[in-house]
GUPASE-695484 format. One line per field, with one value per atom (N, C-alpha, C): residue number from 1; residue in one letter; atom name; x, y, z. Coordinates in steps of 0.2 Angstrom, whole numbers, always signed. Layout:
N
i (NUM,...)
aa (a,...)
at (CA,...)
u (X,...)
v (Y,...)
w (Z,...)
END
This chain:
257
i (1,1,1,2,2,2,3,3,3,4,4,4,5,5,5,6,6,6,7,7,7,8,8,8,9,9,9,10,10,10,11,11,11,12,12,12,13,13,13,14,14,14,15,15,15,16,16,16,17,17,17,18,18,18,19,19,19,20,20,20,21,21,21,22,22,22,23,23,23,24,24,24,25,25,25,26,26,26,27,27,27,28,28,28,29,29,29,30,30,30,31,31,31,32,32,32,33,33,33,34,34,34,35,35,35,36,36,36,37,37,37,38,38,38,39,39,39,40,40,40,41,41,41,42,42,42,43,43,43,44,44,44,45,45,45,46,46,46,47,47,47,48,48,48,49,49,49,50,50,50,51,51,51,52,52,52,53,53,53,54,54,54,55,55,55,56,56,56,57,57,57,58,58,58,59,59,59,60,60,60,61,61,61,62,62,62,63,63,63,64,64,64,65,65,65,66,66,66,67,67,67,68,68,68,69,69,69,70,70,70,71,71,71,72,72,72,73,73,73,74,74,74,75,75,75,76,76,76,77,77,77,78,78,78,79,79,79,80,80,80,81,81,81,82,82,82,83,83,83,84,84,84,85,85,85,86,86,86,87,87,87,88,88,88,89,89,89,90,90,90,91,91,91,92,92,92,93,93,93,94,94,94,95,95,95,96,96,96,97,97,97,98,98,98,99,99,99,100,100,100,101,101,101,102,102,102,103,103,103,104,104,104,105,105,105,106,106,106,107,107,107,108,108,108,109,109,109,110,110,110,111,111,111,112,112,112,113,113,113,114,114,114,115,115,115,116,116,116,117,117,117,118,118,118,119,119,119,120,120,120,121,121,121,122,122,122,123,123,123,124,124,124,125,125,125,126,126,126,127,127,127,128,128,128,129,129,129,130,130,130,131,131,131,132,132,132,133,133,133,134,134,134,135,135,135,136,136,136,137,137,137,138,138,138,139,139,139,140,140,140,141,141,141,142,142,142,143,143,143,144,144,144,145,145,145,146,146,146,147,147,147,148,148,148,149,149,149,150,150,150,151,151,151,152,152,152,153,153,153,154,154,154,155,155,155,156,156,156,157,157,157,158,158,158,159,159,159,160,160,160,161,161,161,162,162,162,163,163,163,164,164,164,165,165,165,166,166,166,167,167,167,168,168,168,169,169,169,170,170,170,171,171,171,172,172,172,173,173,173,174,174,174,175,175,175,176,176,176,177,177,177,178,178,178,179,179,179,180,180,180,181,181,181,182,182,182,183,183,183,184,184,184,185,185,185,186,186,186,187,187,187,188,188,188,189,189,189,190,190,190,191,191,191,192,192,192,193,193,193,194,194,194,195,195,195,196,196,196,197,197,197,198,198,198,199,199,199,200,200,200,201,201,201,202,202,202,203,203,203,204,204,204,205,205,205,206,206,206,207,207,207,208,208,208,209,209,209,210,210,210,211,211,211,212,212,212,213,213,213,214,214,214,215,215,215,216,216,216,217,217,217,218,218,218,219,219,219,220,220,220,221,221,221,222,222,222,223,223,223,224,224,224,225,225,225,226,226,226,227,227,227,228,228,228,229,229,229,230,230,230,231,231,231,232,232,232,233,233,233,234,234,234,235,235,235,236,236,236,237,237,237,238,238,238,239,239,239,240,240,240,241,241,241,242,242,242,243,243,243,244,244,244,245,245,245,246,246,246,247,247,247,248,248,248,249,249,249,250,250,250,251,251,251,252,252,252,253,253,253,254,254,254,255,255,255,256,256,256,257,257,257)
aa (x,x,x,x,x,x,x,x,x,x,x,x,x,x,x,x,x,x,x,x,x,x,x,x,x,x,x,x,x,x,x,x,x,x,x,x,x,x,x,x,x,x,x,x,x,x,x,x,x,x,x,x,x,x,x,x,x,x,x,x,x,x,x,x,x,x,x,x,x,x,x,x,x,x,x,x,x,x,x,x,x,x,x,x,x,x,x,x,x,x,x,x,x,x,x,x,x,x,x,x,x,x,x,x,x,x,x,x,x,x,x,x,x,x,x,x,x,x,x,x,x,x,x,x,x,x,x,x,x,x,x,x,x,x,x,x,x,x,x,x,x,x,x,x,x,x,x,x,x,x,x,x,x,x,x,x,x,x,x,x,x,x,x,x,x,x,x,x,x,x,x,x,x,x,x,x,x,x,x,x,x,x,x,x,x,x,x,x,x,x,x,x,x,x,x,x,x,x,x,x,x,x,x,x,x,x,x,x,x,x,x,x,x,x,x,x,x,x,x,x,x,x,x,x,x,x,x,x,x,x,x,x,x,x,x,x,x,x,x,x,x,x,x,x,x,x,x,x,x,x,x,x,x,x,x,x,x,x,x,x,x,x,x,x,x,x,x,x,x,x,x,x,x,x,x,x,x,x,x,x,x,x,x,x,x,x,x,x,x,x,x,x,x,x,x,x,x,x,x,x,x,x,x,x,x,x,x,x,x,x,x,x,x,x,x,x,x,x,x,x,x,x,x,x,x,x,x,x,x,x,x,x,x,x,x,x,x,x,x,x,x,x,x,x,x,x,x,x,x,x,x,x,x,x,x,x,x,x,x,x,x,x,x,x,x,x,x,x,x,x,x,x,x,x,x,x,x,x,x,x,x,x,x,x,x,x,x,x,x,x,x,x,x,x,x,x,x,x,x,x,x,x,x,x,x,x,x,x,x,x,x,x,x,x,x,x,x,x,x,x,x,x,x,x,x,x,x,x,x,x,x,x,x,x,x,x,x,x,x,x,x,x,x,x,x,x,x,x,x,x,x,x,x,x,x,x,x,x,x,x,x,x,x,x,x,x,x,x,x,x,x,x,x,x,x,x,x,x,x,x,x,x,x,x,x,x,x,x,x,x,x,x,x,x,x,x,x,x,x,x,x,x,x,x,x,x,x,x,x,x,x,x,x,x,x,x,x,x,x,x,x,x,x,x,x,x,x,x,x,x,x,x,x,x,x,x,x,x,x,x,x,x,x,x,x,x,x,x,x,x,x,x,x,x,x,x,x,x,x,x,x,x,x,x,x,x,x,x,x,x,x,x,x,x,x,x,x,x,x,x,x,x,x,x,x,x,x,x,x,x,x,x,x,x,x,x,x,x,x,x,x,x,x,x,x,x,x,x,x,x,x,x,x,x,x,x,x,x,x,x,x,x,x,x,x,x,x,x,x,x,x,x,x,x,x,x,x,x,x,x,x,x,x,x,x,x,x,x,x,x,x,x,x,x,x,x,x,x,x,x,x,x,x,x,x,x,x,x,x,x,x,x,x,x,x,x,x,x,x,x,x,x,x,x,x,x,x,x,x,x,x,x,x,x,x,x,x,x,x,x,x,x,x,x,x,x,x,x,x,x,x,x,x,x,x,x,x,x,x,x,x,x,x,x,x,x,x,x,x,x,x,x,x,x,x,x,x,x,x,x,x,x,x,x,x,x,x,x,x,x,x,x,x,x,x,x,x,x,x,x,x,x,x,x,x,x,x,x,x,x,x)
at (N,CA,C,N,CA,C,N,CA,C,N,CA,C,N,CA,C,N,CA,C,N,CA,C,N,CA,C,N,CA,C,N,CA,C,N,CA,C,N,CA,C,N,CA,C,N,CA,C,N,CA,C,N,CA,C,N,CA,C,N,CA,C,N,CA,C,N,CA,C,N,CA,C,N,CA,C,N,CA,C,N,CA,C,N,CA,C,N,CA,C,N,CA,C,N,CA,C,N,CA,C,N,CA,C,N,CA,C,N,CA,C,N,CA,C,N,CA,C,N,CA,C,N,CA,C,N,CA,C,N,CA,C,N,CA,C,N,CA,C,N,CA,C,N,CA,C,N,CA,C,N,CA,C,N,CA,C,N,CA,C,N,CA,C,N,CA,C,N,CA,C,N,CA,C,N,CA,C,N,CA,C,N,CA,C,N,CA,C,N,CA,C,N,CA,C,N,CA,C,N,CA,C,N,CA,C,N,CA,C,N,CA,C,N,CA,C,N,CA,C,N,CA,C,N,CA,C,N,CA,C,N,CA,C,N,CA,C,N,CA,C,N,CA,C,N,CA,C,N,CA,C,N,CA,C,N,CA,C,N,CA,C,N,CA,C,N,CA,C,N,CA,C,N,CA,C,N,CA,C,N,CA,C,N,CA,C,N,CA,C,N,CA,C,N,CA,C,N,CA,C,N,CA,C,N,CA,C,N,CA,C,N,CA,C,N,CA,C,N,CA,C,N,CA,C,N,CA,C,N,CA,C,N,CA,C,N,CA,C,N,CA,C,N,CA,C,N,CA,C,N,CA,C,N,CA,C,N,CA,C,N,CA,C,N,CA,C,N,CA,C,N,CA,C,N,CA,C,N,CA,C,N,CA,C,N,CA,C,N,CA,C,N,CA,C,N,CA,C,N,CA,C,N,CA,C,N,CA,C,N,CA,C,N,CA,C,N,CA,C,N,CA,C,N,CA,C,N,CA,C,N,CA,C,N,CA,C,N,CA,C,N,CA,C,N,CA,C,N,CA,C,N,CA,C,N,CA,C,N,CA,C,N,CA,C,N,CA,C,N,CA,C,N,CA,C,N,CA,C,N,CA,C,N,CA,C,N,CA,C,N,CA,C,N,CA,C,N,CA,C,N,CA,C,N,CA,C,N,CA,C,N,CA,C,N,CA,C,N,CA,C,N,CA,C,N,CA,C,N,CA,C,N,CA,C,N,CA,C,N,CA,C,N,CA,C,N,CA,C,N,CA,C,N,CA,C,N,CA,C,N,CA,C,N,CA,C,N,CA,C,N,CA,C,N,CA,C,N,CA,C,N,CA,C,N,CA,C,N,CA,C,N,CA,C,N,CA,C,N,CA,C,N,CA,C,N,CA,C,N,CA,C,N,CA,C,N,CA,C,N,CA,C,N,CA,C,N,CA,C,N,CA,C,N,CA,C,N,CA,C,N,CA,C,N,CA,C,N,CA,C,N,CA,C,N,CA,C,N,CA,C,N,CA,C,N,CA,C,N,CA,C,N,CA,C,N,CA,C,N,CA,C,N,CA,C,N,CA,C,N,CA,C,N,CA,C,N,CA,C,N,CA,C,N,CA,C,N,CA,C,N,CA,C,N,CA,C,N,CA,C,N,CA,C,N,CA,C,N,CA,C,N,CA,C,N,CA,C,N,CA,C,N,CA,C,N,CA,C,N,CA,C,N,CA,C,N,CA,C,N,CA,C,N,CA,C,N,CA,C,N,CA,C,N,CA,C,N,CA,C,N,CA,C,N,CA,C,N,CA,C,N,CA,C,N,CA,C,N,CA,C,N,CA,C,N,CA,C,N,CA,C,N,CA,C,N,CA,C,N,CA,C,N,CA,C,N,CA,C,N,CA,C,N,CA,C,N,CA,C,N,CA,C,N,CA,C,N,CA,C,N,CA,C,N,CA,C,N,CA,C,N,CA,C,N,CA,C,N,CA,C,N,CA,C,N,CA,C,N,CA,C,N,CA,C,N,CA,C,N,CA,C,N,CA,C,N,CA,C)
u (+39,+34,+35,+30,+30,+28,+29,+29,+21,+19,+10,+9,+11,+10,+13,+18,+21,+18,+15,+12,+5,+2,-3,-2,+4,+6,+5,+9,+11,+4,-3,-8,-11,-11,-11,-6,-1,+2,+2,-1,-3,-10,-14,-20,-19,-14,-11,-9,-3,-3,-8,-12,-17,-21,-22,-27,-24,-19,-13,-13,-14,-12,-19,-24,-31,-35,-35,-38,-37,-31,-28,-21,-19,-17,-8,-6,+0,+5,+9,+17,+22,+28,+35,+39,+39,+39,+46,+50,+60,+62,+58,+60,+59,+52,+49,+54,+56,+63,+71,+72,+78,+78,+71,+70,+67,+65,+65,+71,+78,+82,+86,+85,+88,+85,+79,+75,+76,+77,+77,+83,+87,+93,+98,+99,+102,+103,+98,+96,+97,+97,+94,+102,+109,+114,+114,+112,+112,+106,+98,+94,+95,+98,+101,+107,+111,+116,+111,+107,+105,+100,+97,+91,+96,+99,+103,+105,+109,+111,+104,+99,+94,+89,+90,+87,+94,+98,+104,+105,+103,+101,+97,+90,+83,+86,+86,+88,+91,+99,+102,+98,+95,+90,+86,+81,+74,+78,+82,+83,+87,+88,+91,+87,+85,+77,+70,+71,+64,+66,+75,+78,+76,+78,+77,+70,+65,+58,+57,+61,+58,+55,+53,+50,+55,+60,+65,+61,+57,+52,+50,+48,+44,+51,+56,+60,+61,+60,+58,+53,+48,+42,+42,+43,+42,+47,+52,+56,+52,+50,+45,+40,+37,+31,+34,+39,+43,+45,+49,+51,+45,+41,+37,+29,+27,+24,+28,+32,+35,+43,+49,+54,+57,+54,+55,+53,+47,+43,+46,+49,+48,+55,+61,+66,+68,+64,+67,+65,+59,+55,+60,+61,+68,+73,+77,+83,+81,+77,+76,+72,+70,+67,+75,+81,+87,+93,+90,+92,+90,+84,+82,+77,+74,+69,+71,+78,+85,+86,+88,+91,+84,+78,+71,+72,+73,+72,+77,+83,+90,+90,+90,+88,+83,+76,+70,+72,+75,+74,+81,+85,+92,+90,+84,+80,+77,+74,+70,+73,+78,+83,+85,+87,+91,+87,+78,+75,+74,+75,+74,+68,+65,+58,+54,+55,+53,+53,+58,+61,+55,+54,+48,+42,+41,+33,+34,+39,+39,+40,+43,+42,+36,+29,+23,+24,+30,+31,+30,+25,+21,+30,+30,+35,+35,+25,+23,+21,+23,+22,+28,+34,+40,+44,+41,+46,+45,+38,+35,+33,+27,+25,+28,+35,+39,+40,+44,+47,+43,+37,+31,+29,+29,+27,+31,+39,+45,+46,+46,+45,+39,+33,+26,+29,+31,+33,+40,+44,+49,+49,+48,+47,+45,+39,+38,+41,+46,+49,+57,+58,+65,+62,+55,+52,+51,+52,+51,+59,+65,+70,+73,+70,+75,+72,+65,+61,+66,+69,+70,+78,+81,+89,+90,+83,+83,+83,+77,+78,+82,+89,+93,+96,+97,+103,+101,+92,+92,+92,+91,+96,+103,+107,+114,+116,+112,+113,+110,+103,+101,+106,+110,+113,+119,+123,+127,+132,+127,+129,+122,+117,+113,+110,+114,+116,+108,+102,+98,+94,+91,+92,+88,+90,+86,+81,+78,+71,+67,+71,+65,+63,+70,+66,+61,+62,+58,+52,+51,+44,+41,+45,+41,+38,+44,+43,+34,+32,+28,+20,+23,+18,+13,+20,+16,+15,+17,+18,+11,+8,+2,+2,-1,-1,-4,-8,-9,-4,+2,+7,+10,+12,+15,+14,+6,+3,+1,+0,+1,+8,+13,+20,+22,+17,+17,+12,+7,+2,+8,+9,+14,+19,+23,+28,+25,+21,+17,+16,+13,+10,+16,+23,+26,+30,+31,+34,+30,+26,+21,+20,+22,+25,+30,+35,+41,+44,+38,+38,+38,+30,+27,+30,+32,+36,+42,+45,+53,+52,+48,+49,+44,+38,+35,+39,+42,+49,+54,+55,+60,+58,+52,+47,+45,+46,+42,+50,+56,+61,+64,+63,+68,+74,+77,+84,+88,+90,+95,+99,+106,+109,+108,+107,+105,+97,+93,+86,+87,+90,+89,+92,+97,+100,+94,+90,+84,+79,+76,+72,+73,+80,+82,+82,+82,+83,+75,+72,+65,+63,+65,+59,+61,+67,+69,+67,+65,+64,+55,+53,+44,+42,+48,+47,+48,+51,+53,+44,+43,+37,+31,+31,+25,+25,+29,+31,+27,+32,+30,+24,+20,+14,+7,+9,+6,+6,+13,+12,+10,+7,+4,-4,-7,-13,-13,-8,-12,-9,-7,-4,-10,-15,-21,-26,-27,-32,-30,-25,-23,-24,-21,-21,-25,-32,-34,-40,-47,-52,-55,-54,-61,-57,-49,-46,-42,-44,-43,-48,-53,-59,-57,-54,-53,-45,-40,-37,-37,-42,-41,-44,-48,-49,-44,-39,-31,-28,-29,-26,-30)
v (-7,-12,-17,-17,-23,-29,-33,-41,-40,-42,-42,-39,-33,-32,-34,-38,-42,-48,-50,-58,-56,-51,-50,-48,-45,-44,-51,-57,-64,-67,-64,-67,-65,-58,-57,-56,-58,-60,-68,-72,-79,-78,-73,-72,-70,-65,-64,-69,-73,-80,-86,-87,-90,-88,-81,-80,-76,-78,-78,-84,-90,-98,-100,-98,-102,-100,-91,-85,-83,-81,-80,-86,-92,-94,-93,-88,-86,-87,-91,-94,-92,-89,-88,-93,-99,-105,-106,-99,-100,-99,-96,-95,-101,-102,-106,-113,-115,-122,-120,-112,-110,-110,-110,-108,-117,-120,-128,-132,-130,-131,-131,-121,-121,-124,-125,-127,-136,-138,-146,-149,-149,-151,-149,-141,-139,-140,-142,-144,-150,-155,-162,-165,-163,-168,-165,-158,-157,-162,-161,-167,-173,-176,-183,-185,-181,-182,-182,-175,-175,-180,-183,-188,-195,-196,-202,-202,-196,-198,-197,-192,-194,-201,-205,-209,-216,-216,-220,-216,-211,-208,-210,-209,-212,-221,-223,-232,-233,-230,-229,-230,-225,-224,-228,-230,-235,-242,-244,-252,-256,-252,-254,-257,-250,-251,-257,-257,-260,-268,-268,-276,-277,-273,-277,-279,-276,-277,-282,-286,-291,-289,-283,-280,-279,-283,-283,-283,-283,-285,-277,-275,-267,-262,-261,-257,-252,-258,-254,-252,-253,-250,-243,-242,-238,-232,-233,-229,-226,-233,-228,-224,-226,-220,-214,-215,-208,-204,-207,-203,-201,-204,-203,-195,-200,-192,-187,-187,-181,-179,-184,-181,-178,-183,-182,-176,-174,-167,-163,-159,-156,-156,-160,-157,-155,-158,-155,-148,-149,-141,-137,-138,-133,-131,-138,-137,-131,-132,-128,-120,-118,-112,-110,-114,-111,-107,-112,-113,-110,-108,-106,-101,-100,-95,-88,-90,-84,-82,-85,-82,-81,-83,-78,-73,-71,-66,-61,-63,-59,-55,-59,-58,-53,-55,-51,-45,-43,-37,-32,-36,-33,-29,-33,-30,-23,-27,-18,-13,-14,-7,-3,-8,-5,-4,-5,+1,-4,-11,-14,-18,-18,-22,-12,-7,-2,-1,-3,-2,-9,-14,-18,-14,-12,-9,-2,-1,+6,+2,-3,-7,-12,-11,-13,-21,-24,-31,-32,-36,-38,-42,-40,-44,-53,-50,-55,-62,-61,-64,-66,-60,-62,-65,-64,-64,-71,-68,-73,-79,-80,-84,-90,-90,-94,-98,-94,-97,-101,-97,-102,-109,-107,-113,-120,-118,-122,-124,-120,-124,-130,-130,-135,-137,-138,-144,-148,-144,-148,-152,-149,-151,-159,-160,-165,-172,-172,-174,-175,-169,-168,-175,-173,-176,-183,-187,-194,-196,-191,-193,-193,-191,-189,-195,-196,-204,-210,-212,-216,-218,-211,-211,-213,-210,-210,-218,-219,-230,-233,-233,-233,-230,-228,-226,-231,-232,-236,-241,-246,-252,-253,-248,-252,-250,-244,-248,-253,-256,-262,-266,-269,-274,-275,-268,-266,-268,-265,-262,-267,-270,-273,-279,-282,-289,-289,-286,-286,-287,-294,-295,-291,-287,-284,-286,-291,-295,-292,-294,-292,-284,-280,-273,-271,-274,-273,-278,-283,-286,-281,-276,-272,-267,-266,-259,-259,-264,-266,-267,-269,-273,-265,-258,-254,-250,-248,-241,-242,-237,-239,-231,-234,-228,-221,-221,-213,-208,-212,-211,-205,-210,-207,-202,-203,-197,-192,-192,-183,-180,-185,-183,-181,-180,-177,-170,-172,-163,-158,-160,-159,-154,-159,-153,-151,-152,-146,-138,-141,-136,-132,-136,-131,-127,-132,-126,-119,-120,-114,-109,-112,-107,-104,-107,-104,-100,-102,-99,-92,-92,-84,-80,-83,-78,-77,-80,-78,-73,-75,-67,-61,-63,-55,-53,-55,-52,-49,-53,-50,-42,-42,-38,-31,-33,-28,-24,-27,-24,-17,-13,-7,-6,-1,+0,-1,-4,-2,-10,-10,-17,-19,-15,-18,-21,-17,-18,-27,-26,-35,-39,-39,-44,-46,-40,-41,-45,-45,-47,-53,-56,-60,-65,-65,-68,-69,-62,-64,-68,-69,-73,-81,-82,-88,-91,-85,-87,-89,-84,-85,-89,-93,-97,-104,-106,-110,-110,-104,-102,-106,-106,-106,-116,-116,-123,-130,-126,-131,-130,-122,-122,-126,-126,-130,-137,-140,-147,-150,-145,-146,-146,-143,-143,-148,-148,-155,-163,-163,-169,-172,-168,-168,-167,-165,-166,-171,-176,-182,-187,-186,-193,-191,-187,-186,-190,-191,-195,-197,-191,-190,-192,-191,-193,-198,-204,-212,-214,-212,-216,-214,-206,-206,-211,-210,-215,-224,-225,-230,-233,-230,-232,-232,-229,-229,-235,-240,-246,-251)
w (+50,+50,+56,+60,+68,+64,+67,+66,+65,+68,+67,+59,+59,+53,+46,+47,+41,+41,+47,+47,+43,+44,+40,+33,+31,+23,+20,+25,+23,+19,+24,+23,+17,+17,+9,+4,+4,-2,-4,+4,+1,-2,-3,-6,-13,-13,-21,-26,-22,-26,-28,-23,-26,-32,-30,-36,-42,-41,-49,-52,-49,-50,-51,-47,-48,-54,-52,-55,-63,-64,-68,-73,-67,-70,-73,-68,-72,-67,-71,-67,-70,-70,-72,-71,-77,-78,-76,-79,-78,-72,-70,-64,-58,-59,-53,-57,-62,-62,-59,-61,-57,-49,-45,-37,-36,-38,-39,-38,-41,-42,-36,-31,-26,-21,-21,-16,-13,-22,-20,-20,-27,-26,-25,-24,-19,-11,-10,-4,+0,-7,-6,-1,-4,+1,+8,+12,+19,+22,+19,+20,+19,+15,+17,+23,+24,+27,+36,+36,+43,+44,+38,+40,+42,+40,+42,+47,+50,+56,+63,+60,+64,+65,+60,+61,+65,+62,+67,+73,+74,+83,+85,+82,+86,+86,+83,+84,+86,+90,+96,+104,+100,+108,+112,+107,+107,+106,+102,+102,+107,+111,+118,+125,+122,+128,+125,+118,+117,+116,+114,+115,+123,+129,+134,+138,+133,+137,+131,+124,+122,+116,+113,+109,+102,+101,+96,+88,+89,+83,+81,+86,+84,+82,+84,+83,+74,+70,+66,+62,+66,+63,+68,+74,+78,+73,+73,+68,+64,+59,+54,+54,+63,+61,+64,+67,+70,+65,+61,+53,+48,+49,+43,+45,+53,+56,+58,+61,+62,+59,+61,+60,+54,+47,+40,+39,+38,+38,+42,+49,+51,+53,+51,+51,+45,+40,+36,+33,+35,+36,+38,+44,+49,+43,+41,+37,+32,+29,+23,+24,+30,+34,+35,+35,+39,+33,+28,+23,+16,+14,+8,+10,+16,+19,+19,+24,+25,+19,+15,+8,+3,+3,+1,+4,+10,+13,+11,+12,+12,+4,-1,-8,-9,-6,-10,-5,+2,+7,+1,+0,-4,-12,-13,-19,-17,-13,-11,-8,-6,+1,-6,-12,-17,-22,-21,-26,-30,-32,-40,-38,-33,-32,-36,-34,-39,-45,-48,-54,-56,-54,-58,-57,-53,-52,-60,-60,-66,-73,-74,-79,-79,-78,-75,-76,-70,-67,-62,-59,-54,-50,-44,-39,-39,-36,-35,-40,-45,-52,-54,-54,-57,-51,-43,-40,-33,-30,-24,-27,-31,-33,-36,-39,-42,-36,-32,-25,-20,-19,-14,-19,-25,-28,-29,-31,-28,-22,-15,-10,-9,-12,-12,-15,-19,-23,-22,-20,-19,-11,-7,+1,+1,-2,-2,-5,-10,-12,-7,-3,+0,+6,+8,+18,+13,+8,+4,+6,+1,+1,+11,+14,+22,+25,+22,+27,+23,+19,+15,+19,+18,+22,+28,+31,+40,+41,+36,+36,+36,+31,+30,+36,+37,+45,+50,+51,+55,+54,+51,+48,+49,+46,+47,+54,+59,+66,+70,+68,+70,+69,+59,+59,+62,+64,+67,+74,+76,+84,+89,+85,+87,+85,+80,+77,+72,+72,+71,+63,+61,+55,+49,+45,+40,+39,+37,+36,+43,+49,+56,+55,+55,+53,+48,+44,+37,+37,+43,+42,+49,+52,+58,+55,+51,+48,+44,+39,+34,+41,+46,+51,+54,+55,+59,+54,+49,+44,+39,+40,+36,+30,+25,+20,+20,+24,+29,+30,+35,+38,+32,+27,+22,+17,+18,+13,+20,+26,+30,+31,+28,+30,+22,+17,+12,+11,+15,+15,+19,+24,+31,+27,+23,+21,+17,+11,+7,+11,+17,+21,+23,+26,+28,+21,+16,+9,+9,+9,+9,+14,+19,+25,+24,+23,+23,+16,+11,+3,+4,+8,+10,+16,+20,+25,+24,+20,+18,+13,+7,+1,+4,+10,+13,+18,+21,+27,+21,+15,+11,+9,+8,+1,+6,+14,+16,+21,+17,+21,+22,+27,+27,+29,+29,+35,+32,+26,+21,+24,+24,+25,+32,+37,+44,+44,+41,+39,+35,+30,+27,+33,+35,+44,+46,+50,+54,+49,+44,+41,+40,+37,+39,+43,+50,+55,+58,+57,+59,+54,+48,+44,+47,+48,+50,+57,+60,+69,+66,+62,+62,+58,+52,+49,+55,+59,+62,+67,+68,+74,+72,+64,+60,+61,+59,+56,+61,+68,+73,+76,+76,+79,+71,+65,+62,+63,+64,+65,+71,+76,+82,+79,+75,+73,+67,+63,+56,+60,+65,+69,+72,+75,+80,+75,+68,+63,+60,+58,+56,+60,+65,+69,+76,+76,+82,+82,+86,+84,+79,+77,+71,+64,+62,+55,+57,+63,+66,+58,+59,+54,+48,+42,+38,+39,+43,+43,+39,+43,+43,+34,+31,+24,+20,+20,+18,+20,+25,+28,+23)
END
């Protein structure tokens, strides 16, 4: 099965889901806290670790430059809207597509090479019910909570190199921070990662579900879920970045100020 034709599978097994969860109503409650669990808090110390030093990299960078043009006052607000629109969301997207997408994939392709994605179909249990659905639903839900904790750390990392390495007093970053950061900000870096959980929910368990080739067939499945989970991620936050903050949602913006 070519790529195009798995990306169209992805489209309808995100159709299935929905209308198991809208429609019908039916979620595999033990499962979907088992796949919550690897989603979120197994996840949560690489996410912190990296958001921290991303954020004490970005204030590296910019406090330099914005102390010499005089602008020592914005440095942490800019931080903040840099973490909050894009890097919270979208690296942690990446981490977790690198990270739990692969092993969606690796897992449900390993099921099927070995026949036990069939063995449910013979014991009349839906994949998609005992198996997808649990997991897309875990990623939406946890994502957004991971893109909260990774903006919180990033802050914290840029903080203790303002006060640090740039003598820069907590109070100033924290009255730039409150001055640029508006509640918008915060609630599309929460659709943001919803949206990307949901990408990498669906193309990690349908690259898994539609694997062949035996153990070389799951590698490959594997790797493309990860390459098109990364593909999807960044070409979405190119469009919900331009629908948030392009002319026309400046005006629904701004009611949230």
């Amino acid at each position: 099965m070519n790529w195009l034709s798995k990306l169209w599978q992805s489209l309808l097994t995100l159709g299935q889901v929905i209308t198991q969860l809208v429609v019908y109503r039916q979620l595999h409650w033990r499962n979907t806290k088992e796949q919550m669990a690897v989603v979120g808090t197994d996840s949560l110390l690489i996410t912190l670790v990296t958001a921290s030093f991303v954020g004490a990299v970005f204030t590296i960078q910019v406090a330099k430059e914005f102390i010499s043009f005089g602008a020592t006052q914005a440095i942490g607000g800019v931080l903040a809207l840099a973490l909050s629109r894009e890097l919270s969301p979208v690296l942690t997207a990446v981490i977790i597509a690198g990270r739990v997408g692969s092993a969606f994939a690796a897992e449900l392709g390993t099921m099927t090479v070995t026949e036990q994605i069939d063995a449910l179909y013979m014991l009349r249990s839906s994949p998609i019910t005992y198996l997808v659905t649990p997991r897309i639903v875990a990623c939406v839900l946890m994502m957004p909570l991971l893109t909260m904790f990774a903006f919180l750390t990033g802050m914290a990392g840029g903080i203790l190199i303002c006060q640090n390495a740039y003598n820069i007093p907590q109070a100033t970053f924290l009255d730039s921070v409150r001055t640029f950061l508006k509640s918008w900000d915060l609630i599309t870096a929460l659709i943001k990662a919803g949206v990307f959980g949901a990408l990498i929910g669906v193309i990690g368990t349908t690259w898994g579900l539609t694997t062949t080739g035996g153990a070389k067939g799951v590698g490959q499945s594997t790797t493309t879920a990860v390459v098109t989970s990364l593909l999807a991620i960044f070409a979405s936050n190119f469009f919900l970045s331009w629908l948030f903050f392009g002319g026309v949602a400046s005006q629904v913006a701004s009611s949230f100020n």
